[in-house]
C-alpha positions as CSV (number, residue, x, y, z in Angstrom):
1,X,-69.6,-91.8,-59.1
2,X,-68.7,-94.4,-62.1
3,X,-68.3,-91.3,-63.9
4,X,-65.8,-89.7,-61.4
5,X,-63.7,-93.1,-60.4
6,X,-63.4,-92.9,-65.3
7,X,-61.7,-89.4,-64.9
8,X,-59.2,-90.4,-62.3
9,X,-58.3,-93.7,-64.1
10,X,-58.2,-91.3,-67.1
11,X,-55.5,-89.1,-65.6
12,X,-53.1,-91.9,-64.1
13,X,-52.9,-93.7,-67.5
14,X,-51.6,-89.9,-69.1
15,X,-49.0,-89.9,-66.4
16,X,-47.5,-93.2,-66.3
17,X,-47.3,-92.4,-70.3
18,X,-45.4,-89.5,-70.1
19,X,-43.0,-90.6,-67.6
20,X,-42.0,-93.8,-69.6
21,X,-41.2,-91.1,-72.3
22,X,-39.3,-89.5,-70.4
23,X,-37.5,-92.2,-69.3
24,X,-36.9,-93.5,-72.8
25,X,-35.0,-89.6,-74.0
26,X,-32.4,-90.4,-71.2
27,X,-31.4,-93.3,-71.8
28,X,-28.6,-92.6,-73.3
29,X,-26.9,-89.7,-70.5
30,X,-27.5,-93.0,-68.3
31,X,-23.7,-93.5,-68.0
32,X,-22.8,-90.0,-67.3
33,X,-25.6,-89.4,-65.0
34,X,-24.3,-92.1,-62.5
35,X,-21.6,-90.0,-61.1
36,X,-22.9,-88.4,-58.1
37,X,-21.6,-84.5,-57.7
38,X,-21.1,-83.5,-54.1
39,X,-22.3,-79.9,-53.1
40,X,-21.7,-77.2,-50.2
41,X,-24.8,-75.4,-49.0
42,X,-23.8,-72.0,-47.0
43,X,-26.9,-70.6,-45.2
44,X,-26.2,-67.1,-44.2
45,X,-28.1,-65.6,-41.5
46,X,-28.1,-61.7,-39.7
47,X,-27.9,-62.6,-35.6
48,X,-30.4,-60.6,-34.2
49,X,-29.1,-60.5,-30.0
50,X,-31.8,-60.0,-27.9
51,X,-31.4,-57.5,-24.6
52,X,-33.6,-57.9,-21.6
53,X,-35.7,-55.4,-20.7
54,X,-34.3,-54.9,-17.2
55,X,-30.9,-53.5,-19.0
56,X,-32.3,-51.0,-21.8
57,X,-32.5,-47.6,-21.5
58,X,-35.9,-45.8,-21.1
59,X,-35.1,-42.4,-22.2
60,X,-32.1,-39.8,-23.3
61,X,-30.1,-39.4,-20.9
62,X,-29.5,-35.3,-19.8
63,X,-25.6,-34.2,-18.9
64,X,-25.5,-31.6,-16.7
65,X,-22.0,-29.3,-16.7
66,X,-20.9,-27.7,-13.6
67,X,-19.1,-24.4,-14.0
68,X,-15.9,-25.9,-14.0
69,X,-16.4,-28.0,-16.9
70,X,-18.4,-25.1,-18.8
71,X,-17.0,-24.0,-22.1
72,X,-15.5,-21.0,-21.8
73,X,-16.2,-18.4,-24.9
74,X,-13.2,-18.1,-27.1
75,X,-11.8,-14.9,-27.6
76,X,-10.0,-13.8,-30.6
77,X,-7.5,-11.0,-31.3
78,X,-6.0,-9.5,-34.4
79,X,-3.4,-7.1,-34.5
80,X,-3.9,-5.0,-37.8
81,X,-0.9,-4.0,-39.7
82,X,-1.8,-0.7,-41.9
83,X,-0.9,-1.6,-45.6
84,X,-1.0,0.7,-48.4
85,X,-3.9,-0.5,-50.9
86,X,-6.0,0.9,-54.2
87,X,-8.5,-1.4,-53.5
88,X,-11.9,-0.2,-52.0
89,X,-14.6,-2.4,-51.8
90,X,-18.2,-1.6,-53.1
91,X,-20.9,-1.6,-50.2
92,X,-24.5,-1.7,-50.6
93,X,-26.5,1.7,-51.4
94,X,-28.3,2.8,-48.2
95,X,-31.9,4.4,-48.1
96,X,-32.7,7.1,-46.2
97,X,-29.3,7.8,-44.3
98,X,-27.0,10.8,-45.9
99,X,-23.5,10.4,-44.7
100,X,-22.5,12.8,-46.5
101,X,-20.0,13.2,-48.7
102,X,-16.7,11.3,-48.0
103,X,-13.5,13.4,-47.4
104,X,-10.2,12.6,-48.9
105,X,-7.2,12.3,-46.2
106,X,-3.6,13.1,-47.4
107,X,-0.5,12.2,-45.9
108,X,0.6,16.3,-45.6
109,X,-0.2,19.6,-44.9
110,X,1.0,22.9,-44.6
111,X,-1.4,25.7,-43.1
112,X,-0.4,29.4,-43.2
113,X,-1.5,32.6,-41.4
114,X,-1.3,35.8,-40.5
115,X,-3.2,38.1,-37.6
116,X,-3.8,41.3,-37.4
117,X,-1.3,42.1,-34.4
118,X,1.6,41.1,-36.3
119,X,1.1,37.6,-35.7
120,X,2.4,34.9,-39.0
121,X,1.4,31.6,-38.2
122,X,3.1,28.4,-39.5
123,X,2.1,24.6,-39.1
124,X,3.1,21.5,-41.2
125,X,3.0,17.8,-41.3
126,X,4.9,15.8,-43.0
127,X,4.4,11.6,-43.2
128,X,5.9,8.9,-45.2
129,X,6.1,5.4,-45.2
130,X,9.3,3.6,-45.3
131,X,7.8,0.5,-46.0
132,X,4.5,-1.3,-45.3
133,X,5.9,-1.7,-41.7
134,X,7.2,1.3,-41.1
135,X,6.5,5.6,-41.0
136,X,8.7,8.5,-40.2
137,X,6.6,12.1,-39.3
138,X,7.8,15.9,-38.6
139,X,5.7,18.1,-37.3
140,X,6.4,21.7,-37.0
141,X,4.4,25.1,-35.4
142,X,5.4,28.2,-35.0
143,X,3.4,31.3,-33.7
144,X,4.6,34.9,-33.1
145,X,2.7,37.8,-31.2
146,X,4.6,41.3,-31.7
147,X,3.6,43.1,-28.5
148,X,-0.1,42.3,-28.5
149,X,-1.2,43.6,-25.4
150,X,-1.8,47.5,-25.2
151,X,-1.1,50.2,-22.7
152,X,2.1,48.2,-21.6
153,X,5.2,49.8,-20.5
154,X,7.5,47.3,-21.2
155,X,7.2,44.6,-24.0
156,X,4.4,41.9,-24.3
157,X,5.6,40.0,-27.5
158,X,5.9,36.4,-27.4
159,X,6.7,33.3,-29.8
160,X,6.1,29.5,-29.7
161,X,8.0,26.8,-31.8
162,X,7.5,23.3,-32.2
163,X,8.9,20.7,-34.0
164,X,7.7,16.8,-33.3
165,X,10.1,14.3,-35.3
166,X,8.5,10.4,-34.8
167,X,9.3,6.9,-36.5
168,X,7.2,3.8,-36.2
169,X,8.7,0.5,-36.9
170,X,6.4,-3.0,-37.2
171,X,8.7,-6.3,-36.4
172,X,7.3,-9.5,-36.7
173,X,6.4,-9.7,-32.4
174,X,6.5,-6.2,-31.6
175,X,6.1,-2.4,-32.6
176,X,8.2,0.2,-31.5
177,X,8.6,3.9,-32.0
178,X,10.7,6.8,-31.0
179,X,11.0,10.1,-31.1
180,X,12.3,13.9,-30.6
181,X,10.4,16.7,-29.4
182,X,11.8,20.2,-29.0
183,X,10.8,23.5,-28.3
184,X,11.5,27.4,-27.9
185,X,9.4,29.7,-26.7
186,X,9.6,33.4,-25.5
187,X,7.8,35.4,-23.2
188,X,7.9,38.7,-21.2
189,X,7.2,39.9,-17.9
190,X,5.6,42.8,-18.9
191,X,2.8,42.7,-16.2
192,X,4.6,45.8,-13.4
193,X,2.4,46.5,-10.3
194,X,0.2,49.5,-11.0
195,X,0.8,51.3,-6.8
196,X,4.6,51.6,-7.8
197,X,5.4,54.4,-10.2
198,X,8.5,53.4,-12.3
199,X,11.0,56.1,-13.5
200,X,11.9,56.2,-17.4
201,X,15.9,55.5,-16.2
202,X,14.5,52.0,-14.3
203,X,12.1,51.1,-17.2
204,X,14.6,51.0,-20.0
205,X,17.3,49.0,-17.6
206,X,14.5,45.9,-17.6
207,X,15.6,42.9,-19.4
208,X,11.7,41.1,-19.3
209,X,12.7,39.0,-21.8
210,X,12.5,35.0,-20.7
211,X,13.1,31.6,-23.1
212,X,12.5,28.1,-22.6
213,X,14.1,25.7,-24.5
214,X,12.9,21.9,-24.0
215,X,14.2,19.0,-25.8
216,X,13.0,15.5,-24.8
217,X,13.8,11.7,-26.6
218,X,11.1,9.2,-26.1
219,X,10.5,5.4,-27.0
220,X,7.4,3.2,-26.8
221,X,7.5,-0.7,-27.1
222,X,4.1,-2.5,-27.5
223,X,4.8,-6.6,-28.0
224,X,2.1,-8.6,-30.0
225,X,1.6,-11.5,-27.5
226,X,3.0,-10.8,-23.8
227,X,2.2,-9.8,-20.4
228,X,3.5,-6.7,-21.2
229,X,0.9,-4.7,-22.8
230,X,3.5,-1.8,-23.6
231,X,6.0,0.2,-21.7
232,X,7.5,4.0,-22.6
233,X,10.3,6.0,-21.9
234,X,11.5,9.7,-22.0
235,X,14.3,12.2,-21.2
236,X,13.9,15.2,-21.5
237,X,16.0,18.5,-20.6
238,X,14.8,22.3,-19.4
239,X,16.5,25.5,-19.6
240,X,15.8,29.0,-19.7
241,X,18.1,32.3,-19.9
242,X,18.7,32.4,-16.3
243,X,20.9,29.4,-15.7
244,X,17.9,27.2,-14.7
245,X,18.3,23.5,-15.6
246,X,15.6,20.8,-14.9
247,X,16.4,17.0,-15.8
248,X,13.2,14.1,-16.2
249,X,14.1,10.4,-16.9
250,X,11.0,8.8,-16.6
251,X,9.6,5.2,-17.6
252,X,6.6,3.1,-17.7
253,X,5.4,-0.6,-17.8
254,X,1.8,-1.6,-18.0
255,X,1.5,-5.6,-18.1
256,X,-1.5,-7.3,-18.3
257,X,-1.5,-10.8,-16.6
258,X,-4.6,-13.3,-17.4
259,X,-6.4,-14.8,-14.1
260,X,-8.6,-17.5,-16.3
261,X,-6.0,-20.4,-15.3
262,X,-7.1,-20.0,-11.6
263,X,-10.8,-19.5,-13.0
264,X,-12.6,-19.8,-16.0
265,X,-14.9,-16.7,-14.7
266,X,-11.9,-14.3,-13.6
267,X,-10.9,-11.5,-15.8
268,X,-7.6,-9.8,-16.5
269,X,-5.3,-7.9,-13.5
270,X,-3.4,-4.6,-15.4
271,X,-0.8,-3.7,-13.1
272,X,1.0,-0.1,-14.5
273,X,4.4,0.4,-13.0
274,X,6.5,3.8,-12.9
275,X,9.6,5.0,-12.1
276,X,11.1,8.9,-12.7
277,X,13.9,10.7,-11.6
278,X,13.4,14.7,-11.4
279,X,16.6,16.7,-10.9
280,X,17.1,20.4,-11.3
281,X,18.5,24.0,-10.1
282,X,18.0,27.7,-10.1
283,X,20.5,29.8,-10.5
284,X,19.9,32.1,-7.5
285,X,17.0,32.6,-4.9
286,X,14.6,35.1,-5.0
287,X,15.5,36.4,-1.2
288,X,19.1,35.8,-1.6
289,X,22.4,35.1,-3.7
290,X,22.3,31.3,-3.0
291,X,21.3,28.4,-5.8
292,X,18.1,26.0,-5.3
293,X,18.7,22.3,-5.7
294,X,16.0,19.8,-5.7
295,X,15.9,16.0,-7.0
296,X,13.2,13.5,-6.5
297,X,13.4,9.7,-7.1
298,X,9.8,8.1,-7.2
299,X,8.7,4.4,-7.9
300,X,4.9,3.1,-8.2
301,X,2.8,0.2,-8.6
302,X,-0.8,0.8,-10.0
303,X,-3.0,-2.6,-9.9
304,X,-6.2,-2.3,-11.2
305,X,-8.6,-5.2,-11.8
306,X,-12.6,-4.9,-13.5
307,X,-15.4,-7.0,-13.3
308,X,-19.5,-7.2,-13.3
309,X,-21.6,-8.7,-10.5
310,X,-24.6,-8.2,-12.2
311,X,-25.4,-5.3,-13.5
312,X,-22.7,-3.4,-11.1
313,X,-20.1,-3.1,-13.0
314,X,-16.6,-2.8,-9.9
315,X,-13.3,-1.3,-10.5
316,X,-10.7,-2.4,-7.6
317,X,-7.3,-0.9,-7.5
318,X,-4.6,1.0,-5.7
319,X,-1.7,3.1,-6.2
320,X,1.6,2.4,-4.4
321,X,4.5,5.0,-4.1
322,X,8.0,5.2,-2.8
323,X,9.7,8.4,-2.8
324,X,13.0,9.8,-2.2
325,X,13.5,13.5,-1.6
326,X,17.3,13.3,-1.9
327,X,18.2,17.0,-0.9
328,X,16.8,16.8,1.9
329,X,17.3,13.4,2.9
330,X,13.6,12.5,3.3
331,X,11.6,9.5,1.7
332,X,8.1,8.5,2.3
333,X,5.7,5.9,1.4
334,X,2.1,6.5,0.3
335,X,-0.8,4.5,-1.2
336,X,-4.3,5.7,-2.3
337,X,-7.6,3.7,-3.3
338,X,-8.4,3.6,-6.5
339,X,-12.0,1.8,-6.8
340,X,-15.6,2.6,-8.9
341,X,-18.7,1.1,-8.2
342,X,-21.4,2.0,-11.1
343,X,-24.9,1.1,-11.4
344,X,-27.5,2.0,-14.1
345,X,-30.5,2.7,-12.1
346,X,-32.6,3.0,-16.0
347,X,-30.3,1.5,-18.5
348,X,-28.4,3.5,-21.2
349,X,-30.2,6.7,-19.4
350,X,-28.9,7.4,-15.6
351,X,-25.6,5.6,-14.8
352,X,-25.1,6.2,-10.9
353,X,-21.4,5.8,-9.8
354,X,-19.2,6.4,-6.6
355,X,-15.5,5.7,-6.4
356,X,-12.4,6.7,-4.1
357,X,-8.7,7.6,-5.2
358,X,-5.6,9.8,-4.5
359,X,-2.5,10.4,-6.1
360,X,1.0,11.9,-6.0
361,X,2.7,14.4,-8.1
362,X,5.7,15.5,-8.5
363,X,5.7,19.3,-9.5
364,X,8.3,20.3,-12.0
365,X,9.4,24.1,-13.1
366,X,8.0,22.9,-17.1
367,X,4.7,22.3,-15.5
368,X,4.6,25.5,-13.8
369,X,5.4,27.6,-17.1
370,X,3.2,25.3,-18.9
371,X,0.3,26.6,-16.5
372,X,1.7,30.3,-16.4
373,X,4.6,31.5,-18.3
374,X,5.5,34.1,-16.0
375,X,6.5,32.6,-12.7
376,X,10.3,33.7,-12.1
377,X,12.9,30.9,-12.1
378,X,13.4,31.0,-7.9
379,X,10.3,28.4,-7.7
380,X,10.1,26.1,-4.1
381,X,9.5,22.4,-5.3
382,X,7.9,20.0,-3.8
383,X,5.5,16.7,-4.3
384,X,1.5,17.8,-4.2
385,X,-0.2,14.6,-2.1
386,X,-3.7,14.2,-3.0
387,X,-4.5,11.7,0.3
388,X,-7.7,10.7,-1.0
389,X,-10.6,12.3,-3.3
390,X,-14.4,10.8,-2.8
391,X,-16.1,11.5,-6.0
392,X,-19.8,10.2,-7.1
393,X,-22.0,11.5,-9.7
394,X,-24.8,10.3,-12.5
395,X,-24.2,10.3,-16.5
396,X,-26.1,8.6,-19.3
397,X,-28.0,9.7,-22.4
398,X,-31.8,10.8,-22.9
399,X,-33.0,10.2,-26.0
400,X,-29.8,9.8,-27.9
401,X,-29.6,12.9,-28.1
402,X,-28.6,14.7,-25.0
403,X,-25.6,12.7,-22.7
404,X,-24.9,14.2,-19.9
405,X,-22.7,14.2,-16.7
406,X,-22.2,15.4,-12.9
407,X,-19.8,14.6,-10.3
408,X,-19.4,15.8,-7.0
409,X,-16.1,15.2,-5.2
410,X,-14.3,16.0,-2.1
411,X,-10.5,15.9,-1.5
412,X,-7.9,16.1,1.1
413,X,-4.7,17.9,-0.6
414,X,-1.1,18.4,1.0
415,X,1.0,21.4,-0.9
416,X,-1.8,22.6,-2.9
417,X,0.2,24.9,-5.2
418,X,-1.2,28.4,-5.8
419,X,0.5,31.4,-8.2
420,X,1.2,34.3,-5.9
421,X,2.9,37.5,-6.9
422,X,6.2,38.3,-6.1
423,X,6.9,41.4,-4.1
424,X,9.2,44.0,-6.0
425,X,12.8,45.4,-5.1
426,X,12.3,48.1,-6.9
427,X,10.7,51.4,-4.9
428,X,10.4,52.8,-9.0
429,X,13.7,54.8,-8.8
430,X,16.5,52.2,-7.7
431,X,17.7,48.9,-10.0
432,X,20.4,47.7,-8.1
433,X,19.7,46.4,-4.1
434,X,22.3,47.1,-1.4
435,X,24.8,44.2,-2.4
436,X,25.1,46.1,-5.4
437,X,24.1,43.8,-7.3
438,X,21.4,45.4,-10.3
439,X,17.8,43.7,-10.2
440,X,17.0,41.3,-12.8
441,X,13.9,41.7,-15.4
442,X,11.5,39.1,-13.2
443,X,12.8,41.6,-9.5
444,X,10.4,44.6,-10.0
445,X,7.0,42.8,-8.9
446,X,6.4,41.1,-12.2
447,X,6.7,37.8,-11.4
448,X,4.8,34.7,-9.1
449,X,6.7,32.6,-7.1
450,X,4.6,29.4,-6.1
451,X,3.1,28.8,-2.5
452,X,1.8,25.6,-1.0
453,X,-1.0,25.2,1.6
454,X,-3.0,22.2,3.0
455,X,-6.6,22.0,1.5
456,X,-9.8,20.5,1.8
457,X,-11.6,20.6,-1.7
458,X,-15.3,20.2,-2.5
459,X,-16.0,20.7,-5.8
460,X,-19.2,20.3,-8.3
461,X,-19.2,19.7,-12.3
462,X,-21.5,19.1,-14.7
463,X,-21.6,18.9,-18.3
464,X,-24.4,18.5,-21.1
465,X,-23.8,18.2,-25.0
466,X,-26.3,17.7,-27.7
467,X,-25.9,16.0,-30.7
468,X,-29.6,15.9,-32.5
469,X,-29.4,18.5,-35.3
470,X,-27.5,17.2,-38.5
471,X,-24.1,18.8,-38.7
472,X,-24.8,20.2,-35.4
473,X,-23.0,19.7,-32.0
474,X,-23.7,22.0,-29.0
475,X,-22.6,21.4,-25.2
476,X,-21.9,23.4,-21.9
477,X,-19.8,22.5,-18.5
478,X,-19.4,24.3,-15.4
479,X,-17.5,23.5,-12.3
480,X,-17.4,25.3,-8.8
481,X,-14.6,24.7,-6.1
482,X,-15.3,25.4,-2.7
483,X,-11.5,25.5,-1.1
484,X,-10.7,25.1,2.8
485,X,-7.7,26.9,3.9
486,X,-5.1,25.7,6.4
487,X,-2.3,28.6,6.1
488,X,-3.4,30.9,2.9
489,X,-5.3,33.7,3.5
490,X,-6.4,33.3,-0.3
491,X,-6.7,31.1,-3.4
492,X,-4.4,32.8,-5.3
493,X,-5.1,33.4,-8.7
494,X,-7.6,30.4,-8.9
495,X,-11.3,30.6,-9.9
496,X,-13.8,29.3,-7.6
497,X,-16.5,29.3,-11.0
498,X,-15.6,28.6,-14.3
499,X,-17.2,27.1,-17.1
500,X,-17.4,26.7,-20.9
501,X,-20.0,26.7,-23.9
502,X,-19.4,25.3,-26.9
503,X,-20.4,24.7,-30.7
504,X,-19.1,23.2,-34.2
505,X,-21.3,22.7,-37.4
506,X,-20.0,21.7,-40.5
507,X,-20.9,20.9,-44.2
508,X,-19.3,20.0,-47.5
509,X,-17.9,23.1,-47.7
510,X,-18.3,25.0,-44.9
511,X,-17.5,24.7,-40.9
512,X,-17.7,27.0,-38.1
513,X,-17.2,26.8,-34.3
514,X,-17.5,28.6,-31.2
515,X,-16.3,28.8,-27.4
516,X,-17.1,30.9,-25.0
517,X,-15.3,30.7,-21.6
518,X,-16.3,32.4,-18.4
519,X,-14.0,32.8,-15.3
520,X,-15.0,33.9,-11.5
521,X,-14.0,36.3,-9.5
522,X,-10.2,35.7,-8.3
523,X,-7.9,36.9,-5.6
524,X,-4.5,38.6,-6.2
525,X,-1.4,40.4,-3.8
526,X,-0.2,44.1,-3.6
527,X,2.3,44.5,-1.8
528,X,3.3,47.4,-0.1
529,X,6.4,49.6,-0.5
530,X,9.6,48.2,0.8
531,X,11.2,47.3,3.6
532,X,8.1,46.0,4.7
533,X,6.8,42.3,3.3
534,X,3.0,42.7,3.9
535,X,0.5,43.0,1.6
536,X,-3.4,42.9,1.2
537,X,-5.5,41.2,-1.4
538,X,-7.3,42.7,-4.7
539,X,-10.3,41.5,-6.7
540,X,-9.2,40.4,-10.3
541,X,-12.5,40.8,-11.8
542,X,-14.7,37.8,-13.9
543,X,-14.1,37.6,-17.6
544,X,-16.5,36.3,-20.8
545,X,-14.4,35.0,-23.5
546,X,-16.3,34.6,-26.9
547,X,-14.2,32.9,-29.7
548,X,-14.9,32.0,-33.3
549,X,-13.5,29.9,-35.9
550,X,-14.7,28.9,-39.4
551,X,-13.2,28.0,-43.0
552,X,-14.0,27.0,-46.7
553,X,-13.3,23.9,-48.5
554,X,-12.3,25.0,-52.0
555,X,-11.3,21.7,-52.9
556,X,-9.9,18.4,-50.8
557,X,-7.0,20.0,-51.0
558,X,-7.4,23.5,-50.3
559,X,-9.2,25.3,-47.8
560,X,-8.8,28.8,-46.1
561,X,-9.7,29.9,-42.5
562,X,-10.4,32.2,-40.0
563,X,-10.0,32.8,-36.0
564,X,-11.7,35.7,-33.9
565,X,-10.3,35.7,-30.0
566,X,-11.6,38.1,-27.7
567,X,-14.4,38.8,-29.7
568,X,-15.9,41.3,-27.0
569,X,-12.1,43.0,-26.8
570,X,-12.6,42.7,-23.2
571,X,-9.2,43.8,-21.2
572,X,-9.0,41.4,-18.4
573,X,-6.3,39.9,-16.2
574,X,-5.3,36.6,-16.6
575,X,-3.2,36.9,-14.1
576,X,-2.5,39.3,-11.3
577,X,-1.2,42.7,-13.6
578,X,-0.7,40.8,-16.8
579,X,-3.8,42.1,-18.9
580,X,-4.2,39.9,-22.0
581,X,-4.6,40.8,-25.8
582,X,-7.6,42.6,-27.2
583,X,-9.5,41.7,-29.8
584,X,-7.7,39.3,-32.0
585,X,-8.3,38.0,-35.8
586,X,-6.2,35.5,-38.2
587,X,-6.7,34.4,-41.3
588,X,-4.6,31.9,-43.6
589,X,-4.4,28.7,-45.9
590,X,-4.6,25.3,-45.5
591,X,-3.2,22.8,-48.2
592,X,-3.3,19.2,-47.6
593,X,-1.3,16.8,-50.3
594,X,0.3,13.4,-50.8
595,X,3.9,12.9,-50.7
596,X,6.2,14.8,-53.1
597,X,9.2,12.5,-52.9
């Protein structure tokens, strides 16, 4: 313990030495050292709140949207302008997919033939581009048949020309185009009823000869960003050689008007609009010295609005007329259903559907010779009213390979048209009637006048195609009309069966086609020998039509082709005594190049 109280003493001596050292060294700061410095302390500190746990939140809260406040998905829309460009971008190399090899298009062409009835053959196009923004295109066709069809008495030679000028111009909002169409063709009534024997003094006084000229002006407008989607407009002009004249102003506006400002879930309503004005006049009657005038004035409203429930996918729609029959003071007010239901009872495969419509149209004397060249200009006009058709049917695809579709539909039509012959004024001998004044070419029984009659239609189509062989497409269609009568004894001149098969392949080089059409059995008149104005009805007989068409590829720029018609030279009537061409065969040139000026 002494020990321990010596090492304590020990250590309190060292330290009172060292401080009085210490002391000593500072003796001599002493006076500066007196002044006492004053100092700011800042203590920073983080405040750190504290919450309750009665006010915190336990969990993430969820936000649920009704459909009102949904997003609705954006849809975007570009309107491409074509510009000319040497660029073409490099793609990836594919494996196991040939596409073949990839053909060169040209701006022009010019194709050349001739057949082997006396039959040249002439079609180009022409294109070029004003600008980036703009085009201007002709195209031109012309066709001649020297008196094709044999055992004829009087002449059967015919000719077609065509010639398209169009011009497309891009503005900043809006594209617009306009045009000129105008044709010429020539045919003959060459088609005399076989019970009436014809003397060689009546035969060479027959002026069978008949021309239609046609010449029509027509404009299109499509604006970028409107409700009008586009709207067009025509007038067009017909004449022939007998003083017939037939005058068409007729326009159309298709607007488009967005329903997603009264509902995010509503689609677009397309409403089409139409008006037309049809004016023309014949010469002279077929029954009497006397001119035909007829004029319609129509106006329609189309709506038409599309949507899914589900998987149905609905059309809704109906079309709205007003028209005015001004020669005989009539007018008259129709509307027709136009709705679709569809339903894919096995997706992509069967595609049910069922639907209801009508419609209204306004037969004109260019239709008619459209459809048959040989009517006579003494044709009754008048609107065809297609109260309502009730159509349903299945289409769809099996394996990707085969699509398919049928239809069945029934209809309830008002002035059906039908082609029916006209009866002659010649007995053979005579070519002038008692007025003295001399028959003209379409008089002698070799012409169709056009009759109406109220029908009930129930009719049957179906079509198949397959498309599973490389290069290969094949397909068939067939359709059978079962027609209810009101006033006709007969469908005149109309099939009851008809259908169609048909083929292309194509390669590098070479491509060929094929179509073979069949016809059923039709109905025409003979009449029998004047005064009298009855006649009884004749079979025209079915017909197999088996055509062929092919060509080589020399180059991209050269090719050469070939058509066979009537393959089978079958002689059959088209029409009631007009007998058609034989055996037919053309060949030509094709060459397709870029511009030359």
């Amino acid at each position: 313990m002494i020990r321990s109280m010596k090492k304590h003493l020990s250590l309190l001596a060292l330290f009172v030495i060292a401080y009085a050292n210490a002391q000593e060294k500072n003796t001599t700061n002493k006076a500066k050292d007196t002044i006492i410095k004053t100092e700011v302390v800042n203590v920073v500190t983080s405040y750190v709140p504290k919450i309750t746990d009665a006010f915190k939140i336990k969990q993430k809260p969820v936000i649920e949207h009704t459909k009102e406040t949904q997003k609705k998905a954006l849809e975007y829309q570009i309107f491409s302008v074509p510009v000319a460009s040497t660029f073409i971008p490099k793609s990836g190399t594919m494996k196991k997919v040939d596409l073949g090899k990839r053909e060169k298009l040209y701006d022009n062409y010019v194709s050349v033939g001739f057949g082997n009835v006396l039959s040249p053959f002439l079609e180009a196009y022409m294109r070029r581009s004003q600008s980036y923004n703009s085009e201007l295109g002709a195209h031109v066709k012309f066709l001649l048949s020297s008196d094709p069809v044999a055992d004829t008495e009087l002449s059967s030679t015919f000719f077609n020309i065509d010639l398209n000028l169009n011009y497309t111009q891009q503005e900043r909002y809006f594209q617009w185009s306009a045009g000129l169409d105008a044709e010429k063709d020539k045919y003959n009534w060459y088609g005399l009823p076989t019970n009436i024997t014809f003397t060689e003094f009546a035969l060479s006084t027959i002026e069978e000869s008949q021309s239609y000229n046609h010449f029509k002006i027509f404009g299109q407008i499509k604006p970028d960003d409107s409700y009008l989607d586009e709207a067009n407009g025509a007038i067009s002009y017909f004449s022939d050689s007998f003083e017939s004249s037939e005058f068409l102003i007729d326009g159309n506006a298709q607007f488009r008007f967005p329903l997603d400002n009264f509902h995010r879930q509503l689609n677009d309503l397309y409403v089409n609009t139409t008006v037309s004005y049809l004016g023309g006049s014949y010469a002279y009657a077929y029954d009497a010295v006397t001119a035909i005038d007829y004029s319609f004035i129509t106006l329609g409203v189309h709506p038409t609005y599309k949507f899914n429930l589900q998987d149905l996918a609905i059309k809704l729609g109906a079309k709205s007329y007003f028209s005015m029959d001004t020669e005989n003071s009539e007018s008259n007010f129709f509307i027709y259903p136009d709705v679709e239901i569809s339903y894919p009872i096995v997706k992509d495969f069967a595609n049910v559907f069922v639907g209801a419509s009508g419609d209204l149209t306004t037969n004109m004397f260019q239709s008619y010779t459209d459809d048959n060249p040989h009517v006579s200009p003494t044709l009754d006009m008048r609107q065809t009213n297609k109260k309502f058709d009730a159509f349903g049917g299945i289409r769809g695809k099996l394996n990707h390979q085969f699509s398919y579709n049928t239809k069945v539909s029934y209809a309830d039509i008002e002035n059906n048209p039908f082609f029916a012959l006209n009866q002659s004024k010649s007995d053979g001998d005579n070519i002038a009637g008692t007025n003295g004044f001399t028959f003209y070419g379409y008089e002698y029984g070799n012409s169709f006048k056009v009759v109406y009659d109220d029908i009930k239609l129930l009719s049957f189509f179906g079509e198949i195609a397959f498309d599973g062989i490389k290069n290969l497409t094949i397909g068939a269609n067939a359709q059978f009309n079962k027609f209810t009568l009101t006033n006709e004894t007969e469908t005149w001149n109309t099939p009851k069966i008809k259908g169609e098969i048909f083929g292309t392949y194509k390669t590098d080089k070479w491509y060929a086609g094929a179509n073979l059409y069949f016809v059923g059995n039709r109905k025409g008149r003979v009449y029998d020998a004047l005064p009298t104005d009855t006649f009884t009805s004749t079979d025209l007989k079915s017909y197999f039509d088996v055509n062929f068409n092919g060509g080589y590829h020399f180059d991209d720029s050269f090719s050469v082709f070939l058509n066979l018609n009537n393959v089978l030279n079958n002689s059959y009537q088209r029409f009631n005594n007009f007998n058609v061409q034989g055996f037919q065969a053309m060949g030509g040139l094709t060459w397709k190049f870029d511009t030359l000026f």
